[in-house]
N, CA, C and O atoms as a Maestro MAE file, in Angstrom:
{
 s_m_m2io_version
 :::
 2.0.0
}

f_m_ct {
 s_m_title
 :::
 protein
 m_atom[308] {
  # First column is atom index #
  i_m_mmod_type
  r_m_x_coord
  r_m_y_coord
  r_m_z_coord
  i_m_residue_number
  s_m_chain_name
  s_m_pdb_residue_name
  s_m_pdb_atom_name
  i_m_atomic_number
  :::
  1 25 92.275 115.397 74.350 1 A "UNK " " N  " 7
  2 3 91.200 116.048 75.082 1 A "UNK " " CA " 6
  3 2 91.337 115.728 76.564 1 A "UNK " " C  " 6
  4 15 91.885 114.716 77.002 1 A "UNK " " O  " 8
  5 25 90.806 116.657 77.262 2 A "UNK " " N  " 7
  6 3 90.519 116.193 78.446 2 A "UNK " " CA " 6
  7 2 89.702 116.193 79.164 2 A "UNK " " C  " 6
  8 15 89.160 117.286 79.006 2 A "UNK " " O  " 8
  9 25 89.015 115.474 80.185 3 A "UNK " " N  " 7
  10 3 87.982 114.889 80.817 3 A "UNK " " CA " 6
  11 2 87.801 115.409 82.275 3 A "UNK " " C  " 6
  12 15 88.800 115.258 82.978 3 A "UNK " " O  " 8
  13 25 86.807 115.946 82.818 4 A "UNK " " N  " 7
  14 3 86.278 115.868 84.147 4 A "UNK " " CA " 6
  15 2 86.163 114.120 84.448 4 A "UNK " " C  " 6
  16 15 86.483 113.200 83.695 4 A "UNK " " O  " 8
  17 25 85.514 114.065 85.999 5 A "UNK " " N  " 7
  18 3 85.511 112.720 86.463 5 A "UNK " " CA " 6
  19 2 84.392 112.051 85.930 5 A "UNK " " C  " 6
  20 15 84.136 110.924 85.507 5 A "UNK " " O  " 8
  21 25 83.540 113.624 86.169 6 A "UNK " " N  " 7
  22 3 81.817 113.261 85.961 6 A "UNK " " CA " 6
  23 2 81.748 112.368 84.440 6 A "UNK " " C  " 6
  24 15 81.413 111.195 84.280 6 A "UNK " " O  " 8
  25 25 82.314 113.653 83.134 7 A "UNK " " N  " 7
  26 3 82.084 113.119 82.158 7 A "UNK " " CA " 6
  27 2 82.780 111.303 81.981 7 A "UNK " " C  " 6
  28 15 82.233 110.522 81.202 7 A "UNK " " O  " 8
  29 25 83.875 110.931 82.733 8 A "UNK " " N  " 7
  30 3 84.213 109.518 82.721 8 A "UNK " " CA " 6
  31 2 83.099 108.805 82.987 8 A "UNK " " C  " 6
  32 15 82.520 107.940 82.329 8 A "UNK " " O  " 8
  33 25 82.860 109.325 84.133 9 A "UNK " " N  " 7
  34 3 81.898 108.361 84.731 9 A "UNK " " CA " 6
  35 2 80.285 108.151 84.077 9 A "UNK " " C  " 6
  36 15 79.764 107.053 83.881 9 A "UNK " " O  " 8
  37 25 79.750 109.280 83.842 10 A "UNK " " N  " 7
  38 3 78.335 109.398 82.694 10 A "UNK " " CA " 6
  39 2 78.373 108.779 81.264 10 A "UNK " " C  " 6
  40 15 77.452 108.382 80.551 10 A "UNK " " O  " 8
  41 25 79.600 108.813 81.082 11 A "UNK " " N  " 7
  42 3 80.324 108.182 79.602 11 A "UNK " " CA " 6
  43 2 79.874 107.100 79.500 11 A "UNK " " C  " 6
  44 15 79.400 106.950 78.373 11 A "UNK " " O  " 8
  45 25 79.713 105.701 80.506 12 A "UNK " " N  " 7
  46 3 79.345 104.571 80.976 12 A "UNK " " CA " 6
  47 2 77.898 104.177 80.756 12 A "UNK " " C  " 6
  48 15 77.516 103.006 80.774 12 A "UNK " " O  " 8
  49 25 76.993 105.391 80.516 13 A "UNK " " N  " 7
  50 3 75.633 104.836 80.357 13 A "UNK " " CA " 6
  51 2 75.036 104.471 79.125 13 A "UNK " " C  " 6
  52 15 74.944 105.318 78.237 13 A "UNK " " O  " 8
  53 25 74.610 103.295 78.956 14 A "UNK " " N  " 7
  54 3 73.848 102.780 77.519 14 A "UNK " " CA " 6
  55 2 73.816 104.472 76.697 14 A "UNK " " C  " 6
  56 15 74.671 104.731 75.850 14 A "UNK " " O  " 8
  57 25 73.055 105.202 76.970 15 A "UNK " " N  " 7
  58 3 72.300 106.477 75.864 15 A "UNK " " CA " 6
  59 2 73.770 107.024 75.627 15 A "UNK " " C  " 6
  60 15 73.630 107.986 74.872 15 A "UNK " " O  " 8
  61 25 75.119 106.858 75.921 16 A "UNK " " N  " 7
  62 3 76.323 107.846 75.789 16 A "UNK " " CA " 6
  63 2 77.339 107.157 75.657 16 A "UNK " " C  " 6
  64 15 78.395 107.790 75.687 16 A "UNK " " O  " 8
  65 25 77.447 105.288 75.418 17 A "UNK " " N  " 7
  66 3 78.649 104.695 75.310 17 A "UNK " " CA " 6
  67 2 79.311 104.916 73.617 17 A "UNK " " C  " 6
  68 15 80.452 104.951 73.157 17 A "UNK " " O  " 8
  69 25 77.907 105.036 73.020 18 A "UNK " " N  " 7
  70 3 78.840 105.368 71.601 18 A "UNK " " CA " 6
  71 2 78.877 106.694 70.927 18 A "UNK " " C  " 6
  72 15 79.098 106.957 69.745 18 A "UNK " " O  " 8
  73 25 78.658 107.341 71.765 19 A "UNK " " N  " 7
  74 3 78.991 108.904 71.503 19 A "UNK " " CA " 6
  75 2 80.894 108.778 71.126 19 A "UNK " " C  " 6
  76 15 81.498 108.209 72.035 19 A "UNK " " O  " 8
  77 25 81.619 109.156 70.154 20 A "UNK " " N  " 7
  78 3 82.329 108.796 69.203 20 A "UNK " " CA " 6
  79 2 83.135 110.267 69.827 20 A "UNK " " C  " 6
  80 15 82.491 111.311 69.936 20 A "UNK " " O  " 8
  81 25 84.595 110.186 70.205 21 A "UNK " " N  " 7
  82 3 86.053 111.059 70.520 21 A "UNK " " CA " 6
  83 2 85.944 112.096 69.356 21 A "UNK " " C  " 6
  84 15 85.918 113.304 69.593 21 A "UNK " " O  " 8
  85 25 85.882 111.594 68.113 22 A "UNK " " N  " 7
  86 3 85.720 112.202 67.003 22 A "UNK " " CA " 6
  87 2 84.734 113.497 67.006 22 A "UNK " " C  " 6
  88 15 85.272 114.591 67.175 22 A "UNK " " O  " 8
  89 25 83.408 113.445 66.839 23 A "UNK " " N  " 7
  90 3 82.208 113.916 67.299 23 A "UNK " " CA " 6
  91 2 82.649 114.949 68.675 23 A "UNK " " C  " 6
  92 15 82.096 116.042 68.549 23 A "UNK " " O  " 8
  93 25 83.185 114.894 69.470 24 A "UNK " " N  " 7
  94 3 83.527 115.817 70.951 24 A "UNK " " CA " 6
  95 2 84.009 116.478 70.263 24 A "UNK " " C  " 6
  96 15 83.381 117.481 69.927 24 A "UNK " " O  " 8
  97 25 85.337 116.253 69.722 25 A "UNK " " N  " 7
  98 3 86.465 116.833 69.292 25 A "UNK " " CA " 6
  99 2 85.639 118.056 68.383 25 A "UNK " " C  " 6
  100 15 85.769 119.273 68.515 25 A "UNK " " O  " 8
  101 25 84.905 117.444 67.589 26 A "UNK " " N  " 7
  102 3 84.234 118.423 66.152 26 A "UNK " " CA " 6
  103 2 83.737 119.216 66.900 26 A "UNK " " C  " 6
  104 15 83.977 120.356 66.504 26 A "UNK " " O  " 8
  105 25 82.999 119.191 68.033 27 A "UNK " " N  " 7
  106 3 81.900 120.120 68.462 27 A "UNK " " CA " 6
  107 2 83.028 120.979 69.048 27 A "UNK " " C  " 6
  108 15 82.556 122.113 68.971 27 A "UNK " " O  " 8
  109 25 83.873 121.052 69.422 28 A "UNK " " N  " 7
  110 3 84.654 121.846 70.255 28 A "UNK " " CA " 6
  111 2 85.259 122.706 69.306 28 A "UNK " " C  " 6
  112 15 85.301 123.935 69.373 28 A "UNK " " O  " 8
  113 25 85.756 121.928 68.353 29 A "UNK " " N  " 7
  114 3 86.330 122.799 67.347 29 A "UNK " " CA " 6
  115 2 85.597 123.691 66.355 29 A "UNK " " C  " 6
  116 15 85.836 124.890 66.207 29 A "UNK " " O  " 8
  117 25 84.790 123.074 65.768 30 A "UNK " " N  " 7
  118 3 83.674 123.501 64.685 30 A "UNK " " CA " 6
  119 2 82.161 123.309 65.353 30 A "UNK " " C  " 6
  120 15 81.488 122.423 64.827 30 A "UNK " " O  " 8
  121 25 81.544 124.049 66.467 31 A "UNK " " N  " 7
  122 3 80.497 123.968 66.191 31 A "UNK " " CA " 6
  123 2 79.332 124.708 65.862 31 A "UNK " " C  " 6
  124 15 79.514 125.902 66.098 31 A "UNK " " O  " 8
  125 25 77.852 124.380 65.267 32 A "UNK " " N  " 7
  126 3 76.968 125.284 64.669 32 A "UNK " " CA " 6
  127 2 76.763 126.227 65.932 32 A "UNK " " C  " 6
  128 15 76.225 127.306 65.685 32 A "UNK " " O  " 8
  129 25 77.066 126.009 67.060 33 A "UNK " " N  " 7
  130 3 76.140 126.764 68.196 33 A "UNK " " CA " 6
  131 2 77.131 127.014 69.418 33 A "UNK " " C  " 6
  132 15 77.839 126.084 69.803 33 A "UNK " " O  " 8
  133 25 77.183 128.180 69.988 34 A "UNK " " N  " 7
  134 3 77.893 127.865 71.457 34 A "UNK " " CA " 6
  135 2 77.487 128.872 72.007 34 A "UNK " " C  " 6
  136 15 77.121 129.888 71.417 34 A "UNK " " O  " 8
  137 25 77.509 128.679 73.373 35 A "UNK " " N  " 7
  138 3 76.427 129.128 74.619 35 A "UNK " " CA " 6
  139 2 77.104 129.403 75.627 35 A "UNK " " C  " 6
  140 15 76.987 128.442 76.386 35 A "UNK " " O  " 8
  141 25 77.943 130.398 76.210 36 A "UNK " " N  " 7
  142 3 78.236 130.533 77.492 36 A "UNK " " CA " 6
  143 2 77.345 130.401 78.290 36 A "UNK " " C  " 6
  144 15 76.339 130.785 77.695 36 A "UNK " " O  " 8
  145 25 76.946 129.947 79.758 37 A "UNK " " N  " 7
  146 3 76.527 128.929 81.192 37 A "UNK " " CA " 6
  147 2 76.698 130.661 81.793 37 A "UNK " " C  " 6
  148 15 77.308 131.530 81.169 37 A "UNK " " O  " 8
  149 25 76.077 130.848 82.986 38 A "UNK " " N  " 7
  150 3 75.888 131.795 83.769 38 A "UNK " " CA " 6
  151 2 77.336 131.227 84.893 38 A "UNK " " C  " 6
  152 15 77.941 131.991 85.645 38 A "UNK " " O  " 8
  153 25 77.582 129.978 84.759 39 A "UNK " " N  " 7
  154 3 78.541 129.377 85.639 39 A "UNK " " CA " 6
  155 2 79.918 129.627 85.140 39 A "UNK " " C  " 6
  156 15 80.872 129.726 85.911 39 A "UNK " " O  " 8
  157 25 80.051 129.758 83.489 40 A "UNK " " N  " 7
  158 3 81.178 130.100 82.632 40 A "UNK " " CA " 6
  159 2 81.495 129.011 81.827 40 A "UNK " " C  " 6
  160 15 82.324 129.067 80.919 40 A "UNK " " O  " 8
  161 25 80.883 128.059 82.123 41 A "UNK " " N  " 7
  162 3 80.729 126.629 81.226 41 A "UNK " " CA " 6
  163 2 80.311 126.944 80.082 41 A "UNK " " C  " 6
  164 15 79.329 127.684 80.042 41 A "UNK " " O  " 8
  165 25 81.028 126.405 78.594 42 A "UNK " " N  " 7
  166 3 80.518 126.704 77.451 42 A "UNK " " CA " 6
  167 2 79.728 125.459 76.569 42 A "UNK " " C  " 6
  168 15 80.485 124.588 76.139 42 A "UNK " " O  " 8
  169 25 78.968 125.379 76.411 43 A "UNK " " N  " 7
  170 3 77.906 124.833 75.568 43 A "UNK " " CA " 6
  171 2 78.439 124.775 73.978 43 A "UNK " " C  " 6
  172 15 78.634 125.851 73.414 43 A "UNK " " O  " 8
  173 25 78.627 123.778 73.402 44 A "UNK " " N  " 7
  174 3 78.540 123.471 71.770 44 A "UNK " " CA " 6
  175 2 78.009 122.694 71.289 44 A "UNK " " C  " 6
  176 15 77.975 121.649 71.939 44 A "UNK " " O  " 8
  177 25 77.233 122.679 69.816 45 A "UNK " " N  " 7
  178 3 76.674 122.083 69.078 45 A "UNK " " CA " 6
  179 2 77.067 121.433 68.041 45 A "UNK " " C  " 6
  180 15 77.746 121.936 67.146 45 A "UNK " " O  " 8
  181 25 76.654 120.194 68.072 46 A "UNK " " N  " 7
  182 3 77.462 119.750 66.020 46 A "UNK " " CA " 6
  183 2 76.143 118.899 65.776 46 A "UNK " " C  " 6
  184 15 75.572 118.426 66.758 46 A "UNK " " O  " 8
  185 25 75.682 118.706 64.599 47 A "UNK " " N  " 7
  186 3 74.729 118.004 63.865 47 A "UNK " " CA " 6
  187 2 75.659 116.227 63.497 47 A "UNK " " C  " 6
  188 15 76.459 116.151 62.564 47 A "UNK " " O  " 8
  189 25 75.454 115.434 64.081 48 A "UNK " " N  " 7
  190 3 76.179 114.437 63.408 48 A "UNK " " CA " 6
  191 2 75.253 113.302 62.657 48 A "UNK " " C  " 6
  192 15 74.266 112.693 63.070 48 A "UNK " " O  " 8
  193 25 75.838 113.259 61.597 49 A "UNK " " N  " 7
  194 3 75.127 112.668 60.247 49 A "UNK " " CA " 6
  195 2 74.667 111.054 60.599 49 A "UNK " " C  " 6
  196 15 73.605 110.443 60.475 49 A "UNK " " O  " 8
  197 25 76.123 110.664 61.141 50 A "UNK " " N  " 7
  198 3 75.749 108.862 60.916 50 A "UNK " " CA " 6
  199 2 74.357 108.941 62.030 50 A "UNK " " C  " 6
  200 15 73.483 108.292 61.455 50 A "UNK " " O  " 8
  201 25 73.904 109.357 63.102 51 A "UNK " " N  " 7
  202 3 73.255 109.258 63.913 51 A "UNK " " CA " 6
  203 2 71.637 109.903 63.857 51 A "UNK " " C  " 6
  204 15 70.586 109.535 64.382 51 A "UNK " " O  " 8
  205 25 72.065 111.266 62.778 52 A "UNK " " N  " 7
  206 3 70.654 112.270 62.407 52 A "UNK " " CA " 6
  207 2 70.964 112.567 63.695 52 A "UNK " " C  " 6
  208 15 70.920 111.431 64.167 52 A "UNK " " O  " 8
  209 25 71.294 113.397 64.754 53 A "UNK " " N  " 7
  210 3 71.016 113.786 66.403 53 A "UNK " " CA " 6
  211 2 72.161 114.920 66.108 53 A "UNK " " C  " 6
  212 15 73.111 114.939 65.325 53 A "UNK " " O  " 8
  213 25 71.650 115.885 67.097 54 A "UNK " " N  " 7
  214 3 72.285 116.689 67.174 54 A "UNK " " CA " 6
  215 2 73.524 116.121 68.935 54 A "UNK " " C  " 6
  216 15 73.234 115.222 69.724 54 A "UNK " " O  " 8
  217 25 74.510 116.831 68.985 55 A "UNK " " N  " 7
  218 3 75.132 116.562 70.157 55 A "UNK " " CA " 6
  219 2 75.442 117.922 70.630 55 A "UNK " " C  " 6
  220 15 75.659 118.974 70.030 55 A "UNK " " O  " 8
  221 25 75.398 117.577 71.977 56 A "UNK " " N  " 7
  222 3 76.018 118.805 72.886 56 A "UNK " " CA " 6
  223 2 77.081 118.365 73.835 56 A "UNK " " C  " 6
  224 15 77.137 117.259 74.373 56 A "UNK " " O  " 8
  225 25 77.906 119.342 73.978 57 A "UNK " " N  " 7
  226 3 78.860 119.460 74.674 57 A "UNK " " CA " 6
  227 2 79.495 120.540 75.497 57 A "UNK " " C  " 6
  228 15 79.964 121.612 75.114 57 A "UNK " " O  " 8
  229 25 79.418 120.055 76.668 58 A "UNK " " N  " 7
  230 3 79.441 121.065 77.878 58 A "UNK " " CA " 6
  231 2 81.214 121.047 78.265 58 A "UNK " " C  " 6
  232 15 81.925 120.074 78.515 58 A "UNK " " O  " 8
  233 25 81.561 122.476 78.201 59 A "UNK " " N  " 7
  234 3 83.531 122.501 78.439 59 A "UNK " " CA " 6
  235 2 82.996 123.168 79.448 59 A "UNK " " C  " 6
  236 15 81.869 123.663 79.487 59 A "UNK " " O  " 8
  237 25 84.522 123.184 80.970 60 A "UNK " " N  " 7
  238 3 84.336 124.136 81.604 60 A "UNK " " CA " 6
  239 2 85.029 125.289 80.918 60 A "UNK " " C  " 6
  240 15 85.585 125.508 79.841 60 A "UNK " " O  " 8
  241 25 84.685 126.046 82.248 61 A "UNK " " N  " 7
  242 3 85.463 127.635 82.085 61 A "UNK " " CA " 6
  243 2 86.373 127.682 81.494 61 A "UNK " " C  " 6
  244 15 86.322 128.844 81.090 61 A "UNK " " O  " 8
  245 25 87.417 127.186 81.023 62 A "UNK " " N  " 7
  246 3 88.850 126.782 80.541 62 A "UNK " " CA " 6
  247 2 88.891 126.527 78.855 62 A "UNK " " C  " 6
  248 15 89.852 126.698 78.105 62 A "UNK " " O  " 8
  249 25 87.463 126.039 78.507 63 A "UNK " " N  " 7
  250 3 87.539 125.943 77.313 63 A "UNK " " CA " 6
  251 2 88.147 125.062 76.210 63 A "UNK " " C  " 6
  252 15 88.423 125.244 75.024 63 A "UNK " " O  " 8
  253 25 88.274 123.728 77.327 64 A "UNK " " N  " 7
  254 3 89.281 122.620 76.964 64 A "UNK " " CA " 6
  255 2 88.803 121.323 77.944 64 A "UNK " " C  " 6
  256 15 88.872 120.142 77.604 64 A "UNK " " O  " 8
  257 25 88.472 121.655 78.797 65 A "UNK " " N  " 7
  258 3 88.105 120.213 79.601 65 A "UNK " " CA " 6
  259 2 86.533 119.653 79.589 65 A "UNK " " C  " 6
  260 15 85.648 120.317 80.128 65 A "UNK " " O  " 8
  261 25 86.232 118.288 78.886 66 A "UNK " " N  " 7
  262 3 84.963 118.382 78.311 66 A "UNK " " CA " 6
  263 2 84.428 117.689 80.031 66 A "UNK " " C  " 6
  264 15 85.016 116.782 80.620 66 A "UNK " " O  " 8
  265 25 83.267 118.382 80.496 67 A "UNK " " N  " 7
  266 3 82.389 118.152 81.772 67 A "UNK " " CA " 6
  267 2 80.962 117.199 80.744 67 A "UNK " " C  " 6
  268 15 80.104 116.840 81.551 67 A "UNK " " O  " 8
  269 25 80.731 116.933 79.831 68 A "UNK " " N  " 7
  270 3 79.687 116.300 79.418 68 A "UNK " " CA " 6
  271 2 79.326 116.626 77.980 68 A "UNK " " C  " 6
  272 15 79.419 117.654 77.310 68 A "UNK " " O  " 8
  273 25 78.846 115.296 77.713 69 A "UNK " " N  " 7
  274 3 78.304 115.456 75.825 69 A "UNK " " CA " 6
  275 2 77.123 114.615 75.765 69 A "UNK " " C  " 6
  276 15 77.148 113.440 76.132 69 A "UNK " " O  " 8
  277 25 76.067 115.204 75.301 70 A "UNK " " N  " 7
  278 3 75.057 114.170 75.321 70 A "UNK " " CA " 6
  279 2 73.972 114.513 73.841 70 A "UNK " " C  " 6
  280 15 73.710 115.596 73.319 70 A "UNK " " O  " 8
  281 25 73.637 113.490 73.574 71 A "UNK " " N  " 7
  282 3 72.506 113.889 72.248 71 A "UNK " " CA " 6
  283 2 71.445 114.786 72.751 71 A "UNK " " C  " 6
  284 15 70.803 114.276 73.669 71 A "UNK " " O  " 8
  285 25 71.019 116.169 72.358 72 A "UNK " " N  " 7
  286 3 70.312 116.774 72.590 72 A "UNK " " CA " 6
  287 2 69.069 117.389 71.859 72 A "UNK " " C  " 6
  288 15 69.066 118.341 71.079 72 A "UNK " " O  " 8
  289 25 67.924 116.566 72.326 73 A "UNK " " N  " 7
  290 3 66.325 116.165 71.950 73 A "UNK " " CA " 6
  291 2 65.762 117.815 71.417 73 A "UNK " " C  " 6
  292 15 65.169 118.324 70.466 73 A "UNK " " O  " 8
  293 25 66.369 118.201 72.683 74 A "UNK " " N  " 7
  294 3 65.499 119.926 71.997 74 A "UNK " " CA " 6
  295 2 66.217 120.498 71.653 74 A "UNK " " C  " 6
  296 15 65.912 121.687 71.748 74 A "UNK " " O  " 8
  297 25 67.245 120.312 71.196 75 A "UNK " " N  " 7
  298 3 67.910 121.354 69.955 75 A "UNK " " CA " 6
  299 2 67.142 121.977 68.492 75 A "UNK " " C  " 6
  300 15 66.614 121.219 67.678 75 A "UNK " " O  " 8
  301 25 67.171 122.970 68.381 76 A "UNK " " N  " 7
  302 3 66.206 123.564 67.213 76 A "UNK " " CA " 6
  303 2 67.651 124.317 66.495 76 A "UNK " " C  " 6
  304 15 68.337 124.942 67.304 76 A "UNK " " O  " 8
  305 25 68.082 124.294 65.224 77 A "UNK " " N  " 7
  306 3 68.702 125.124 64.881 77 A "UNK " " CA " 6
  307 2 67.784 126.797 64.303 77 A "UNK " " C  " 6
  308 15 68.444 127.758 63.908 77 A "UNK " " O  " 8
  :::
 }
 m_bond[307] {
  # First column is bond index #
  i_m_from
  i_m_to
  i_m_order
  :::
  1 1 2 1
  2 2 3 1
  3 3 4 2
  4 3 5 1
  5 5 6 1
  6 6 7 1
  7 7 8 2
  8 7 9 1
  9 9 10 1
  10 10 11 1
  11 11 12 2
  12 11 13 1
  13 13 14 1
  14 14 15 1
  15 15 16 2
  16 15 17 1
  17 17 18 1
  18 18 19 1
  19 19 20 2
  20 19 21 1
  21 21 22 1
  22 22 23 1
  23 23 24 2
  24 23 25 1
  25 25 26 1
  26 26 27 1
  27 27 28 2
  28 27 29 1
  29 29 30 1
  30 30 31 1
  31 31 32 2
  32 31 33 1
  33 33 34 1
  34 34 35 1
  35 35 36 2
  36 35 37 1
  37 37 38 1
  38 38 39 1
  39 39 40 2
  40 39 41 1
  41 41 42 1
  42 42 43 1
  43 43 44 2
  44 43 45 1
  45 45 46 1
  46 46 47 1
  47 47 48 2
  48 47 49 1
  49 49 50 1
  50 50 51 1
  51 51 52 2
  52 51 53 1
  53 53 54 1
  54 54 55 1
  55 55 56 2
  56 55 57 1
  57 57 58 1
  58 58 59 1
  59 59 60 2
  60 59 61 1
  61 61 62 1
  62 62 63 1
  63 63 64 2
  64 63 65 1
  65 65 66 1
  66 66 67 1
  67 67 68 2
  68 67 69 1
  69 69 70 1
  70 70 71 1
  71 71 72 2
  72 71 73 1
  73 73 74 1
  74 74 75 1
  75 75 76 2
  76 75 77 1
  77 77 78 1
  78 78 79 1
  79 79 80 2
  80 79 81 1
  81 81 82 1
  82 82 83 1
  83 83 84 2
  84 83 85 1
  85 85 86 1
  86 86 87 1
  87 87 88 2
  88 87 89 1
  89 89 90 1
  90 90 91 1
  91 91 92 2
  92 91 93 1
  93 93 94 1
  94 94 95 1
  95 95 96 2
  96 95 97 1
  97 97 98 1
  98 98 99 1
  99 99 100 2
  100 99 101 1
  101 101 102 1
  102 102 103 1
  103 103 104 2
  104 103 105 1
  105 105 106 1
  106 106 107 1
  107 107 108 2
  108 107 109 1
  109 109 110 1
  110 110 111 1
  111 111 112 2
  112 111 113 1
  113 113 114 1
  114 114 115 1
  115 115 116 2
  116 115 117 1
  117 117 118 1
  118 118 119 1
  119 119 120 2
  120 119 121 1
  121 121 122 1
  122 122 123 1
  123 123 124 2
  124 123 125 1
  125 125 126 1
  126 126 127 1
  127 127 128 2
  128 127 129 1
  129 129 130 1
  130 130 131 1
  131 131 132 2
  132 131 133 1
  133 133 134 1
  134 134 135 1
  135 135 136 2
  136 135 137 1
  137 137 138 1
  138 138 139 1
  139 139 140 2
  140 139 141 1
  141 141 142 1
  142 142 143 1
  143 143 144 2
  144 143 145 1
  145 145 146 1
  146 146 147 1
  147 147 148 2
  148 147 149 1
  149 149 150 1
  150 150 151 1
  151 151 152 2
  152 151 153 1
  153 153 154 1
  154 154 155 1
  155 155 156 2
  156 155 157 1
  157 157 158 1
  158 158 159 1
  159 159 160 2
  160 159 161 1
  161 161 162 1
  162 162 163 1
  163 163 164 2
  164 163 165 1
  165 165 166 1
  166 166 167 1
  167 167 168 2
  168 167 169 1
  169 169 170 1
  170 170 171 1
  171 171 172 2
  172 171 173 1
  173 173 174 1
  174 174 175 1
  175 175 176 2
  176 175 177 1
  177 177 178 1
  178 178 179 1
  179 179 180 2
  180 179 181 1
  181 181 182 1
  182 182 183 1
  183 183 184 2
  184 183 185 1
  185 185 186 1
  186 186 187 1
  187 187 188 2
  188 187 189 1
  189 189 190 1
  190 190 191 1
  191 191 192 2
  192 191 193 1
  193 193 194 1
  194 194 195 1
  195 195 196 2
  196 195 197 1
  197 197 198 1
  198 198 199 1
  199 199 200 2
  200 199 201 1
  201 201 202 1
  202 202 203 1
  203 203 204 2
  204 203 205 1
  205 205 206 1
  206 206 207 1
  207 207 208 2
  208 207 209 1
  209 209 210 1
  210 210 211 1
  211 211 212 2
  212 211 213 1
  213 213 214 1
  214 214 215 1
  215 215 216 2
  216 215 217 1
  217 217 218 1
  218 218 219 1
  219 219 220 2
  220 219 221 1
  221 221 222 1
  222 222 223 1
  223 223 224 2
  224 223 225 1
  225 225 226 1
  226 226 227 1
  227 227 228 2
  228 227 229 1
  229 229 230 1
  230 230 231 1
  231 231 232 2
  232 231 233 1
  233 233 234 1
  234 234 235 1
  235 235 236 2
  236 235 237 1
  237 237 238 1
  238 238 239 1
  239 239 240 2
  240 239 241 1
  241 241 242 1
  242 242 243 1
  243 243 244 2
  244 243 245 1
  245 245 246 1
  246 246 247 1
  247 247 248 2
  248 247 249 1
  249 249 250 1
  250 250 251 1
  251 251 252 2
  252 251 253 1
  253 253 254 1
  254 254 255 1
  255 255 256 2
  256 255 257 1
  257 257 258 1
  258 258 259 1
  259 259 260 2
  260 259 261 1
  261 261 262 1
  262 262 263 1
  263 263 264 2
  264 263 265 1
  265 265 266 1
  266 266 267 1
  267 267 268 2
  268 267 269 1
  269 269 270 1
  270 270 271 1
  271 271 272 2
  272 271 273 1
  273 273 274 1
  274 274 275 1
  275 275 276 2
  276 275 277 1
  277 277 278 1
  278 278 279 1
  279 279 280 2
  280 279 281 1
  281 281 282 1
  282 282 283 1
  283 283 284 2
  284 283 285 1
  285 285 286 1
  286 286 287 1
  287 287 288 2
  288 287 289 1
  289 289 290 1
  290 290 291 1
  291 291 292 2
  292 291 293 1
  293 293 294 1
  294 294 295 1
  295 295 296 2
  296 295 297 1
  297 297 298 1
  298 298 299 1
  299 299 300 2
  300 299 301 1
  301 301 302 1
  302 302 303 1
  303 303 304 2
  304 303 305 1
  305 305 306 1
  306 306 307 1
  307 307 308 2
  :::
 }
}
């Protein structure tokens, strides 16, 4: 995978250190939900079990470089 700076650097905070390579990877590949950004950034969803939380994950335009993943509170399927 590959990484923006931002997502390195946000990666670092208590709420996102154990957000799991595995888990990115799934949402990118398999996820319940995806959202093109008015910016061209795509949005995906995966439900992950060990945690009960849903995760999101923000790719840019490219569709390969992850800009951010974070557990997301208002997700409604």
């Amino acid at each position: 995978m590959k990484f923006t700076q931002y997502f390195l650097y946000t990666r670092n905070r208590p709420d996102r250190t154990f957000i799991k390579d595995k888990w990115i990877q799934n949402a990118v590949d398999s996820p319940i939900r995806t959202k093109i950004q008015k910016d061209g950034r795509i949005q995906k969803w995966i439900y992950v079990k060990e945690v009960d939380k849903y995760l999101r994950v923000i790719l840019l335009s490219d569709g390969v470089t992850v800009h951010n993943a974070f557990f997301d509170r208002s997700f409604q399927e």
